[in-house]
C-alpha positions in Angstrom: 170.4 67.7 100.4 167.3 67.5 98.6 163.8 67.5 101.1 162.9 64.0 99.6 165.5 62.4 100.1 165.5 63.9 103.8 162.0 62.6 104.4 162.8 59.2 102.8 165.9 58.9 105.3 163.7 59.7 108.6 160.6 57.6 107.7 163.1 54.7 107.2 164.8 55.5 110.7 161.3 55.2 112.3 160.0 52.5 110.3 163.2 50.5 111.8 162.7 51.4 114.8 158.9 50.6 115.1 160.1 47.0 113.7 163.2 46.4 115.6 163.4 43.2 117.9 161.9 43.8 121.3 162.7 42.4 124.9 160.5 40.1 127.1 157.6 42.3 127.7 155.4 41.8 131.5 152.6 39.9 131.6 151.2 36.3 131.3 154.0 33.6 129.8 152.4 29.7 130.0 149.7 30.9 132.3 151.6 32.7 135.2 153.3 35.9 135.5 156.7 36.3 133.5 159.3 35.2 135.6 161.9 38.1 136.8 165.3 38.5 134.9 168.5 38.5 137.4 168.0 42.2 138.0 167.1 43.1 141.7 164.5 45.7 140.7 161.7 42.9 139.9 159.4 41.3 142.4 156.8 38.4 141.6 154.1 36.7 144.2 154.7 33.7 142.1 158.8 33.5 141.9 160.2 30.4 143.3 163.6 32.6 143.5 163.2 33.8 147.2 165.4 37.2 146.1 162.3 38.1 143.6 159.7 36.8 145.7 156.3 38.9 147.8 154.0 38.1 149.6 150.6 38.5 147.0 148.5 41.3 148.3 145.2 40.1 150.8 142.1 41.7 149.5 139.0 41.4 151.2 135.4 42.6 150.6 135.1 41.3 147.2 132.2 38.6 148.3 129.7 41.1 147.6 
């Protein structure tokens, strides 16, 4: 196989995969956190699903 051709195949492999289609990412969705997907493994202060909900943390000492 010519080295061209080689380079041509693998910079269209990662060019595909730098554009592929990706998942829900974390972070802020209308306003609030994203809201957890059915998998145990995800906790939120502001789920209304009592399985994916925490307490938020108390901080104090922030008044200056």
């Amino acid at each position: 196989m010519d080295k061209g051709y080689f380079w041509i195949l693998l910079s269209s492999l990662i060019l595909v995969q730098c554009s592929g289609i990706h998942l829900a990412s974390p972070g802020i969705f209308n306003g609030k956190l994203r809201p957890c997907p059915a998998s145990p493994n995800c906790v939120s202060s502001q789920s209304p699903d009592k399985a994916h909900y925490v307490e938020p943390f108390a901080i104090s000492g922030l008044d200056g």
